[in-house]
Backbone as CSV, one residue per row, in Angstrom:
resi,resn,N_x,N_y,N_z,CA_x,CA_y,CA_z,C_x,C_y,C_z
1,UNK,-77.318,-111.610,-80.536,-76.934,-112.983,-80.896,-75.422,-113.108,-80.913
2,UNK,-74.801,-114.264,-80.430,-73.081,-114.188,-80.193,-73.071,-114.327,-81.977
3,UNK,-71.670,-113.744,-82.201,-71.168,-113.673,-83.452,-69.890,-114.904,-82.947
4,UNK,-69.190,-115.441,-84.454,-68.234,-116.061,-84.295,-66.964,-115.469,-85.207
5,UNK,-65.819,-115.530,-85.180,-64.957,-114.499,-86.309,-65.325,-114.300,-87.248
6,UNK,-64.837,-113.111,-87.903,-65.265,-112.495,-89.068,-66.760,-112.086,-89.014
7,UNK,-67.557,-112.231,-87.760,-68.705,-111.081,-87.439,-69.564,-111.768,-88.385
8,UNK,-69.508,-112.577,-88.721,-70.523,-113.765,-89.044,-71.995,-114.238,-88.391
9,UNK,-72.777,-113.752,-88.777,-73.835,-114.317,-87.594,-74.208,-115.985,-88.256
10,UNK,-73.538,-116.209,-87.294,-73.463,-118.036,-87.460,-74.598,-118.604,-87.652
11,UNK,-75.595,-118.103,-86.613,-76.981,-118.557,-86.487,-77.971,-118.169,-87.545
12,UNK,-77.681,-117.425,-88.437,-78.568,-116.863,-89.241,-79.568,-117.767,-89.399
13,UNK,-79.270,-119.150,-90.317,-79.890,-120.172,-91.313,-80.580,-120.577,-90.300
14,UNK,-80.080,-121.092,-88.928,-81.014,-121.779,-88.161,-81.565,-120.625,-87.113
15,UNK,-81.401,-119.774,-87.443,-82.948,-118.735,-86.368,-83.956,-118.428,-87.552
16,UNK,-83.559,-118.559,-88.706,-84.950,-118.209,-89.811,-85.593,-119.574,-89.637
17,UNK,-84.751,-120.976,-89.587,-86.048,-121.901,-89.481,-86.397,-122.016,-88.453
18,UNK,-86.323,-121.797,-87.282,-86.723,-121.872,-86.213,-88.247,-121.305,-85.784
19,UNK,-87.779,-119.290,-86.653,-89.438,-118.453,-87.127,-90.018,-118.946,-87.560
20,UNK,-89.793,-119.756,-88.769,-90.684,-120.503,-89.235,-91.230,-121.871,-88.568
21,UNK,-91.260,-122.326,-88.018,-91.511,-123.241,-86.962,-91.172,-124.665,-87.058
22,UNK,-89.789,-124.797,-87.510,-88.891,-125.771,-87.214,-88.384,-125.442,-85.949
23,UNK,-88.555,-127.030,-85.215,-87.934,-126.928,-84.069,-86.518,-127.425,-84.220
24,UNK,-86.381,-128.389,-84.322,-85.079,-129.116,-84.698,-84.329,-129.145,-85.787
25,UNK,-83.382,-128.253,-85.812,-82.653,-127.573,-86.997,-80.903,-129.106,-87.423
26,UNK,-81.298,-129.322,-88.633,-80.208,-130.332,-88.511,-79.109,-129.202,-89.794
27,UNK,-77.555,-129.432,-89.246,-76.563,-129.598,-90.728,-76.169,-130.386,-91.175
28,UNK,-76.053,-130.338,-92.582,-75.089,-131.646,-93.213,-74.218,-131.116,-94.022
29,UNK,-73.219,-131.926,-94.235,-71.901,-131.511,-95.113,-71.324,-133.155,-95.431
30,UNK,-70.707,-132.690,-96.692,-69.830,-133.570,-97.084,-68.182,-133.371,-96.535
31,UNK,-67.327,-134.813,-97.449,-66.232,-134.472,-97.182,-65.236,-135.809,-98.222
32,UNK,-64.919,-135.623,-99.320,-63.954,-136.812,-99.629,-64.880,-136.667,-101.082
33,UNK,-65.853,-136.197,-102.021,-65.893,-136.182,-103.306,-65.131,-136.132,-104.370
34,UNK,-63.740,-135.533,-104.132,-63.383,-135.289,-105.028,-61.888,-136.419,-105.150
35,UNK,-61.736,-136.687,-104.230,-60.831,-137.768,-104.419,-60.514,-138.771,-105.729
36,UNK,-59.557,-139.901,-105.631,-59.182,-140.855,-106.535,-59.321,-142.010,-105.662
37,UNK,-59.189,-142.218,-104.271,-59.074,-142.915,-103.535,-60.391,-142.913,-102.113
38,UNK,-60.747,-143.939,-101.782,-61.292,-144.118,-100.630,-62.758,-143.866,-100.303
39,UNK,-63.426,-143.551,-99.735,-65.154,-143.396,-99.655,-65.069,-141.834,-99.172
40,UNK,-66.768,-141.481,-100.169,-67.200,-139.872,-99.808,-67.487,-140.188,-98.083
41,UNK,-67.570,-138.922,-97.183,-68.052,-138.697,-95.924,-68.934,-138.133,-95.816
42,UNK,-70.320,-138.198,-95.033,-71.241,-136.958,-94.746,-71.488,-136.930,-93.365
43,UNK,-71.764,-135.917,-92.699,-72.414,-135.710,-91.231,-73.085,-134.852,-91.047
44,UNK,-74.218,-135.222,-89.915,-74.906,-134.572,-89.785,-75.144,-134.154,-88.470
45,UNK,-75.193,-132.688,-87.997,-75.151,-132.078,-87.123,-76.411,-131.345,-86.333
46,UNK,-76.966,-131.529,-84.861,-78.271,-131.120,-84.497,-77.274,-130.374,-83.679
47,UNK,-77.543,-128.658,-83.387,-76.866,-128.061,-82.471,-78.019,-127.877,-81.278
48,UNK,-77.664,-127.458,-80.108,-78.923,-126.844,-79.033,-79.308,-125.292,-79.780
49,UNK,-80.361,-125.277,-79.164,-80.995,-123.890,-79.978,-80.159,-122.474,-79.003
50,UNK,-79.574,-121.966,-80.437,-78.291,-120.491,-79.862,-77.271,-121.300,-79.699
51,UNK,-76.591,-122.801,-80.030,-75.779,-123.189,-79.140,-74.415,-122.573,-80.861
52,UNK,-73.590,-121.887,-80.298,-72.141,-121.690,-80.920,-70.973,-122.587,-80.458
53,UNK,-70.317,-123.042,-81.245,-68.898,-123.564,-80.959,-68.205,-123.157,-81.581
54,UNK,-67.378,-122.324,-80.646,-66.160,-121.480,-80.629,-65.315,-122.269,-81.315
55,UNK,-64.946,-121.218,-82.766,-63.818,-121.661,-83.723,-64.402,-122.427,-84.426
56,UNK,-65.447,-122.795,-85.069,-65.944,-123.625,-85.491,-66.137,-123.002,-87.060
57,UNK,-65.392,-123.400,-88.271,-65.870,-123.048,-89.652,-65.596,-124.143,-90.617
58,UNK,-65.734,-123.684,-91.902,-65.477,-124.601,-92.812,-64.337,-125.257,-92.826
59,UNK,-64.398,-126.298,-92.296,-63.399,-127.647,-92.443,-61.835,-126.942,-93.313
60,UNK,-61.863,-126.606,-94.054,-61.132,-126.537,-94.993,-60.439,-125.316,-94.702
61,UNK,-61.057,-124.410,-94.080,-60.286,-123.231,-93.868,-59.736,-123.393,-92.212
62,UNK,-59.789,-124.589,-92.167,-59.115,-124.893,-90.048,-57.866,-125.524,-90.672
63,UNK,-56.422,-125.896,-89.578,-55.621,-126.724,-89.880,-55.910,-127.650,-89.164
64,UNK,-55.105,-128.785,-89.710,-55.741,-130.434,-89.376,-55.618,-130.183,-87.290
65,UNK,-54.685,-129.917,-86.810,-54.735,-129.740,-85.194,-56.145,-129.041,-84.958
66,UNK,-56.602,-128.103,-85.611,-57.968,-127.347,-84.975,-58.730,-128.315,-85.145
67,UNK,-59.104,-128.955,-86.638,-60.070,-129.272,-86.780,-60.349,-131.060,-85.647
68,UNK,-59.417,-131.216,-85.548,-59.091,-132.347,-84.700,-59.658,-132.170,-83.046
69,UNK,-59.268,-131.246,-82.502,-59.792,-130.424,-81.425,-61.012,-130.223,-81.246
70,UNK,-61.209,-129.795,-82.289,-63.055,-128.926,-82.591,-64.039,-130.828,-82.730
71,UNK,-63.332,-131.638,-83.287,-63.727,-133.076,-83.420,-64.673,-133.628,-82.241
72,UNK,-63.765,-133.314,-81.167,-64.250,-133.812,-80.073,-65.356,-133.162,-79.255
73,UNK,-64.913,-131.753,-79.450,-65.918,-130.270,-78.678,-67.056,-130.789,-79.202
74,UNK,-67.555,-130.618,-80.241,-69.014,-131.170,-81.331,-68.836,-132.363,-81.109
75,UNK,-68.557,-133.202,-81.053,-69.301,-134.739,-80.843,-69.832,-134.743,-79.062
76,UNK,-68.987,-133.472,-78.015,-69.277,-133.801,-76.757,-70.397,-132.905,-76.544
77,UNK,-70.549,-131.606,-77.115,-71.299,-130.929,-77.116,-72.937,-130.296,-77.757
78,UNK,-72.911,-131.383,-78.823,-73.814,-131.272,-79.704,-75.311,-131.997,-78.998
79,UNK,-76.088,-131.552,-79.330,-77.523,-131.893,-78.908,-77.596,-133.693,-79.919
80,UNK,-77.246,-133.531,-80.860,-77.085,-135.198,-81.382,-75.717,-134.938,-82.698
81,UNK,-75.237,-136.130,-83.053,-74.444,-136.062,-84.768,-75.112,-136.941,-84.957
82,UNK,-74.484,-137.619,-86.548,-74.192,-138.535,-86.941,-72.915,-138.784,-88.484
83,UNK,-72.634,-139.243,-88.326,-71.191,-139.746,-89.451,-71.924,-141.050,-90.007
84,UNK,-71.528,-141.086,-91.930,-71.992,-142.130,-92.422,-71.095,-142.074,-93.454
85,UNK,-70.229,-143.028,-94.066,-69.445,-142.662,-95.609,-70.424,-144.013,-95.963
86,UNK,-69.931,-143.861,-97.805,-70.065,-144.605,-98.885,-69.091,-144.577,-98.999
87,UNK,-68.617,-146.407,-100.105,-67.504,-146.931,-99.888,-67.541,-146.650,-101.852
88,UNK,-65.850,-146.590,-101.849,-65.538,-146.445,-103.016,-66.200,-147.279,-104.397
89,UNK,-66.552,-148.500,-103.960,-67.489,-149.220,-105.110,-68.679,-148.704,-105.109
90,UNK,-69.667,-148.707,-104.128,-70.436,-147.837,-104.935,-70.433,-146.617,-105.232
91,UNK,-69.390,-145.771,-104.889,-69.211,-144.723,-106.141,-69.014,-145.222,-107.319
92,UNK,-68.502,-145.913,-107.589,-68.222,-146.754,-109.227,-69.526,-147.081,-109.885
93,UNK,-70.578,-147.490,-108.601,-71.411,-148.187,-109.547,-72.501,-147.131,-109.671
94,UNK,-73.015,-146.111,-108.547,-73.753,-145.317,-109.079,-73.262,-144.044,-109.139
95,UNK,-72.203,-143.227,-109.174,-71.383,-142.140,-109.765,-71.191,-141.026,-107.857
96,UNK,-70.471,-140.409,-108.078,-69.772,-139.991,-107.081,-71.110,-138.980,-106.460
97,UNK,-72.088,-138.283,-107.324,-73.302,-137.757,-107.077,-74.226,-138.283,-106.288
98,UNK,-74.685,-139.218,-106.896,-75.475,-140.256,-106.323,-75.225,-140.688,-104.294
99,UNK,-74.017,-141.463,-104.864,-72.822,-141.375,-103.639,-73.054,-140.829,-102.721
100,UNK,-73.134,-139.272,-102.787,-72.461,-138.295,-101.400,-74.279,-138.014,-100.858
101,UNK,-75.284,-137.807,-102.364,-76.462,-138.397,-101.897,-77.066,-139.283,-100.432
102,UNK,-76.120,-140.362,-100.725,-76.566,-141.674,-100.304,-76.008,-141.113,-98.697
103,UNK,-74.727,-140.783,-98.831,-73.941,-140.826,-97.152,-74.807,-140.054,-96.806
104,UNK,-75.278,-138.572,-97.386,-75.596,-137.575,-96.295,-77.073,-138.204,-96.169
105,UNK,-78.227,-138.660,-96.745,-79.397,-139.437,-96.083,-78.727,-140.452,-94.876
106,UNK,-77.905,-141.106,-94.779,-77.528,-142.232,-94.023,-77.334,-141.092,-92.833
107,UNK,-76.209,-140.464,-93.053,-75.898,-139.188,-91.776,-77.228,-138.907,-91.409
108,UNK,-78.526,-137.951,-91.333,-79.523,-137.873,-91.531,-80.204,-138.904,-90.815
109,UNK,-80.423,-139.843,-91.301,-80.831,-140.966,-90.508,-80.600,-141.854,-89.581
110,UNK,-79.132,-141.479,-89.546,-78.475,-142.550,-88.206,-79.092,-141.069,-86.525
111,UNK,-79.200,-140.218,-87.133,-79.575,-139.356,-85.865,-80.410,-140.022,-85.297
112,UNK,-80.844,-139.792,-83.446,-81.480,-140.397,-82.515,-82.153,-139.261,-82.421
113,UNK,-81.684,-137.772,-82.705,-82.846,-137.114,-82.267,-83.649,-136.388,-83.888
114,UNK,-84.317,-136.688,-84.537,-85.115,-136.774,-85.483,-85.298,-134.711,-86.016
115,UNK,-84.521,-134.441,-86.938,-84.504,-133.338,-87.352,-85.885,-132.858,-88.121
116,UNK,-86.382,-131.794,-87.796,-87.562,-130.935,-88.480,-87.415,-130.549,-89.858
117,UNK,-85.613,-129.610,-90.310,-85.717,-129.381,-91.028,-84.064,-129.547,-91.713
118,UNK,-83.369,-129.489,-92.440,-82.355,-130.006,-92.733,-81.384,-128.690,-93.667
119,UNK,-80.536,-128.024,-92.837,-79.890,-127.237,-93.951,-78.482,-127.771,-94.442
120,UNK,-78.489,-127.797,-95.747,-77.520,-128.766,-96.569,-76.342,-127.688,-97.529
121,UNK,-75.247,-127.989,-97.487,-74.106,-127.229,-97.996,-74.292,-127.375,-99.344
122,UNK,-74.397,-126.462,-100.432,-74.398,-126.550,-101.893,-76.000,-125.979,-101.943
123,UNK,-75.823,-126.791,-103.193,-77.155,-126.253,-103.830,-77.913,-127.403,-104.519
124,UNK,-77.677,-128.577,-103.896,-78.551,-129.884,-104.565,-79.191,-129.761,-102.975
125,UNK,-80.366,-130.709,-102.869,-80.872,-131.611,-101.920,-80.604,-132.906,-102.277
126,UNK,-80.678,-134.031,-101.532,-80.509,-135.593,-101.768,-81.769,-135.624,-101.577
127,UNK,-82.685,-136.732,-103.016,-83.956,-136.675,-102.742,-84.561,-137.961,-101.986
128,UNK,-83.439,-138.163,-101.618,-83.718,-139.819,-100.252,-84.472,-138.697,-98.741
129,UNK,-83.696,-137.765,-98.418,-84.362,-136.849,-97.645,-85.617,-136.627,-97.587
130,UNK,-86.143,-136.787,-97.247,-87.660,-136.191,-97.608,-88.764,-135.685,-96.156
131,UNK,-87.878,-134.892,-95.296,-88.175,-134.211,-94.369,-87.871,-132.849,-95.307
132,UNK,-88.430,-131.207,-94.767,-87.952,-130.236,-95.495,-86.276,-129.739,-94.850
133,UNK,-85.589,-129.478,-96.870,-84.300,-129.151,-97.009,-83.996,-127.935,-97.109
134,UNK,-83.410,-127.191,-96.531,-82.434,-125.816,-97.418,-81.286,-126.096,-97.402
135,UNK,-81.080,-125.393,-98.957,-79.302,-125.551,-99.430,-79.098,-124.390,-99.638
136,UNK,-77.655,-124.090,-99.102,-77.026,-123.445,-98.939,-75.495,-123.106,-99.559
137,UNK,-75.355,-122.302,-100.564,-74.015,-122.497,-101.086,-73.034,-121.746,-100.518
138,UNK,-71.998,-122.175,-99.723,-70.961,-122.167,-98.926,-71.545,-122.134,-97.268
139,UNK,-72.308,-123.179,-97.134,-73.016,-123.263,-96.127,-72.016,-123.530,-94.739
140,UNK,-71.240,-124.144,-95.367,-70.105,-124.528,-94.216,-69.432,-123.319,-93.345
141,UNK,-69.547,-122.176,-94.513,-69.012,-121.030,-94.035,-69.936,-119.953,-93.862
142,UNK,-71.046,-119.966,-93.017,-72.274,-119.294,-93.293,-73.164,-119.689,-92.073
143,UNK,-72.800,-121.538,-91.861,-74.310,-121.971,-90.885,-73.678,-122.487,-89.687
144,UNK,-73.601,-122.616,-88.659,-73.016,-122.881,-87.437,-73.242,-124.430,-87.906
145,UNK,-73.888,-124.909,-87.875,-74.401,-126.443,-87.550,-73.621,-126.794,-89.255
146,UNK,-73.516,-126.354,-89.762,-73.346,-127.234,-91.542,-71.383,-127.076,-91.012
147,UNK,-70.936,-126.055,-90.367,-69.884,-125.912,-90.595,-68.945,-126.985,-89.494
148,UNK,-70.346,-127.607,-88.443,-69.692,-128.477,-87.539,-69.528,-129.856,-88.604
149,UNK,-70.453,-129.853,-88.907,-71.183,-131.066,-89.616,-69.304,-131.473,-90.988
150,UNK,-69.222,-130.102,-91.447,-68.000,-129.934,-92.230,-66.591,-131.026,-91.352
151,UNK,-66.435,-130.281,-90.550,-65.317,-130.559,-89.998,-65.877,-132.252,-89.099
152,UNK,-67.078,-132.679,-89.145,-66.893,-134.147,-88.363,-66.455,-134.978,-89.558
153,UNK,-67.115,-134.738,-91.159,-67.154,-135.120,-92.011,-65.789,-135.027,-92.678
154,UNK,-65.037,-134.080,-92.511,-63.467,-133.896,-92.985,-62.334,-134.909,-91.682
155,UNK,-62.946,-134.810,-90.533,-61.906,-135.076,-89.887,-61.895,-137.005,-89.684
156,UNK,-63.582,-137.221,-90.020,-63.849,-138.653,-89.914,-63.280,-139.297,-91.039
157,UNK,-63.374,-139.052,-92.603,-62.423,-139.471,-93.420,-60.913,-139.475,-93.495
158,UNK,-60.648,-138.121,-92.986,-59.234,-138.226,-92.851,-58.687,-139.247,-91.970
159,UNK,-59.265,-139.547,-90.942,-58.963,-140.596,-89.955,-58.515,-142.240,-90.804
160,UNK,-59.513,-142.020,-91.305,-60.240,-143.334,-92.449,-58.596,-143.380,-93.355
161,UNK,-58.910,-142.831,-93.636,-57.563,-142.642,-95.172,-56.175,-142.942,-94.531
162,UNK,-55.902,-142.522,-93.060,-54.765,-143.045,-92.459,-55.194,-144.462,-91.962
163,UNK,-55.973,-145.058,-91.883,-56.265,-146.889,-91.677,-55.377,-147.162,-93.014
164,UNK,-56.441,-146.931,-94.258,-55.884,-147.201,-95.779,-54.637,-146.839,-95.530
165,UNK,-53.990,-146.048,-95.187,-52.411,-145.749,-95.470,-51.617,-147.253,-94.500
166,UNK,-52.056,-147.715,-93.580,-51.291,-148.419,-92.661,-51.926,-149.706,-93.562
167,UNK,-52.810,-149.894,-94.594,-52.754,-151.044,-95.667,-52.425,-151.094,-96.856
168,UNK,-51.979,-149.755,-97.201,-51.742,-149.688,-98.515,-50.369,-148.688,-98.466
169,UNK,-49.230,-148.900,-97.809,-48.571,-147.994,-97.692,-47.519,-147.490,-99.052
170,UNK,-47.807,-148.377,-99.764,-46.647,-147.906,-101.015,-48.012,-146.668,-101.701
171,UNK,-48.829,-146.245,-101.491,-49.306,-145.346,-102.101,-49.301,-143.857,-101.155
172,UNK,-49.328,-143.964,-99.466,-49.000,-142.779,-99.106,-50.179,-141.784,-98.920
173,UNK,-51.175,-142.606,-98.654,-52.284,-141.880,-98.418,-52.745,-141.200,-97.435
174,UNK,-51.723,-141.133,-96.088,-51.887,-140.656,-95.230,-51.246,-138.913,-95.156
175,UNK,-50.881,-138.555,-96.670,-49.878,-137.566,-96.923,-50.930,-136.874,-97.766
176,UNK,-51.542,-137.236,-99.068,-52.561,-136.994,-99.909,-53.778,-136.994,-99.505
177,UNK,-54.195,-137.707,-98.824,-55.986,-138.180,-98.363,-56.786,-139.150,-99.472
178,UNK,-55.724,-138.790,-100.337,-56.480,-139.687,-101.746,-56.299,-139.178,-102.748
179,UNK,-56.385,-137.490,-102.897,-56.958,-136.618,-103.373,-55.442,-136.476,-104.703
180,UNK,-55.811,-136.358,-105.954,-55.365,-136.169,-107.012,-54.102,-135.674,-107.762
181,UNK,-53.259,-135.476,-106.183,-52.244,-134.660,-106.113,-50.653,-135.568,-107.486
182,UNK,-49.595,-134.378,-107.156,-48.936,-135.122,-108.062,-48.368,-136.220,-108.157
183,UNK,-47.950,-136.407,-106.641,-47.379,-137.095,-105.800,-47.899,-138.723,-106.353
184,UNK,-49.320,-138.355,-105.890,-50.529,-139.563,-106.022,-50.545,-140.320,-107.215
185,UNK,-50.553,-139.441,-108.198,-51.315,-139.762,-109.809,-49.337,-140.688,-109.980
186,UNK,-48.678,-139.590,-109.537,-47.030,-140.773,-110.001,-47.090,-141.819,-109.656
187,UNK,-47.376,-142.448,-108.120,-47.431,-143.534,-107.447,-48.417,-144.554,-107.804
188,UNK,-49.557,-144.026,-108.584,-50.647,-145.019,-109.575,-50.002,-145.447,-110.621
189,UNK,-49.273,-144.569,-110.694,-48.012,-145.128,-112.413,-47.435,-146.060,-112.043
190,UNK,-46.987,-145.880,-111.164,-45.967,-146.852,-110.809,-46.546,-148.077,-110.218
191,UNK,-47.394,-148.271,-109.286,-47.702,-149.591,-108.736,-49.301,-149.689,-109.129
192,UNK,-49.920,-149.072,-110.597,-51.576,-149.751,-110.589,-52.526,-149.175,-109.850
193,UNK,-53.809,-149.627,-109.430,-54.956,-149.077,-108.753,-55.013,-150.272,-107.352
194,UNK,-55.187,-149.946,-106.524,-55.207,-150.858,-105.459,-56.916,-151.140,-105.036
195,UNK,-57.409,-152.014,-104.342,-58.785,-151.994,-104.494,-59.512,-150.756,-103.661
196,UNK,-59.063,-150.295,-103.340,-59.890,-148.923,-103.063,-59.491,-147.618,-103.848
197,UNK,-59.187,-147.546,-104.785,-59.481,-146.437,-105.927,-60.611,-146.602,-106.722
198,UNK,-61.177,-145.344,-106.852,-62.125,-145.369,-107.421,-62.075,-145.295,-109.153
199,UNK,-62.280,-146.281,-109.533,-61.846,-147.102,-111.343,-62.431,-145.655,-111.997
200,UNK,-63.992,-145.178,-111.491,-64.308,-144.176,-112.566,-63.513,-143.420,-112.835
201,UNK,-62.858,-142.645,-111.630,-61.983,-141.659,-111.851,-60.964,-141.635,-112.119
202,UNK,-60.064,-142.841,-112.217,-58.859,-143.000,-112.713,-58.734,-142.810,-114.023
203,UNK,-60.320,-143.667,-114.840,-60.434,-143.211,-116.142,-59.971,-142.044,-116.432
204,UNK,-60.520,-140.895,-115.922,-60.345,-139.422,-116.755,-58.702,-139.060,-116.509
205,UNK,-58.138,-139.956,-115.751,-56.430,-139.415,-115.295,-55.419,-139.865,-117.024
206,UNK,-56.238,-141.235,-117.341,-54.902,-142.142,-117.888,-53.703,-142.139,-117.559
207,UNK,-52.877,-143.129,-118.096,-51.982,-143.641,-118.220,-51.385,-144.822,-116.781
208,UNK,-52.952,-145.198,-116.144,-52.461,-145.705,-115.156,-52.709,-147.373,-115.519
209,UNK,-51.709,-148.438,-115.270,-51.523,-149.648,-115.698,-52.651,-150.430,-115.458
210,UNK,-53.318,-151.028,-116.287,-54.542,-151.846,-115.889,-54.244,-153.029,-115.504
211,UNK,-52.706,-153.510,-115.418,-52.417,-155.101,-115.420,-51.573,-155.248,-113.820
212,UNK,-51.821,-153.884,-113.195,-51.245,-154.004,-111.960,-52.172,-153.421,-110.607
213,UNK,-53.286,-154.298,-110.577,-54.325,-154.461,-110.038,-54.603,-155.273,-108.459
214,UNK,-54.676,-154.754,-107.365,-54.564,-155.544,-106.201,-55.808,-156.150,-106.221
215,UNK,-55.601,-157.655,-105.934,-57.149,-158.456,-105.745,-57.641,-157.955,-104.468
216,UNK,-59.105,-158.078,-103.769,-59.578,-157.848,-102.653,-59.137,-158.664,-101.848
């Protein structure tokens, strides 16, 4: 079986369901939970059966040029995707859990070619799914297909977050992604929550002005 760096057998997760007689092996991954700003990401990835893409790992351990690269290889090469975010209000209204829930069923379901069995990064299932799940904790770095699924899902928000930056530029989101940094939490001090921050989470920050609020 081809290995990919670090002698990884990529394929592991999806040649055990395969024995077991899943034909159509799907990944999913998130990307944007932990943020202050902007909507969670999920995607979902159908590879060809044995199919590897070279350089392909957890989102997070590529730099933004690879993972950008690798963007296109998997969307040209993949047997099917799909990309779905949730938008920052309803994280507010049903909690950031719920949320990443919701995208990765949507990912999941926007597929054309209809997955058998679904291996999912972590250790929850979303119980909107209801084809059979395996979760996988550090799946991104472990499953060929979860780790494509990683990087469509990292590179499709990041995309996203530079739109928001070219509308919201006094906050600089094209530098942060959203994400909690120091930079970020100063610039909420200073100019308020703009309508795409997510209100829950600002809560746990304080000290950010409630009277300097952008209307929609």
């Amino acid at each position: 079986m081809q290995k990919a760096p670090e002698d990884i057998d990529w394929l592991r997760y999806e040649g055990q369901a395969a024995d077991e007689g899943f034909d159509i092996v799907c990944g999913v991954d998130e990307a944007g939970r932990g943020p202050l700003a902007g909507p969670v990401f999920a995607a979902a990835v159908v590879l060809h059966r044995g199919q590897i893409i070279d350089g392909a790992n957890d989102s997070k351990k590529l730099s933004e040029k690879k993972r950008e690269a690798l963007f296109d290889i998997i969307i040209s090469q993949a047997a099917d995707y799909s990309i779905a975010c949730v938008d920052e209000k309803t994280i507010d209204t049903i909690n950031i859990l719920q949320a990443t829930y919701l995208a990765m069923f949507k990912a999941v379901s926007g597929l054309e070619v209809k997955p058998d069995i679904c291996l999912i990064d972590g250790n929850r299932k979303p119980p909107q799914i209801e084809i059979p799940c395996r979760t996988i904790v550090k799946g991104d770095s472990l499953s060929m297909s979860i780790a494509c699924a990683s990087i469509l899902a990292k590179v499709s928000r990041d995309r996203f977050m530079l739109e928001l930056d070219r509308q919201y530029p006094e906050y600089n989101f094209a530098r942060h992604k959203g994400y909690g940094t120091k930079l970020h939490i100063e610039l909420l001090r200073k100019y308020g929550a703009s309508p795409v921050h997510r209100r829950s989470f600002l809560k746990k920050i304080g000290g950010i002005p409630d009277n300097i609020i952008f209307e929609d």
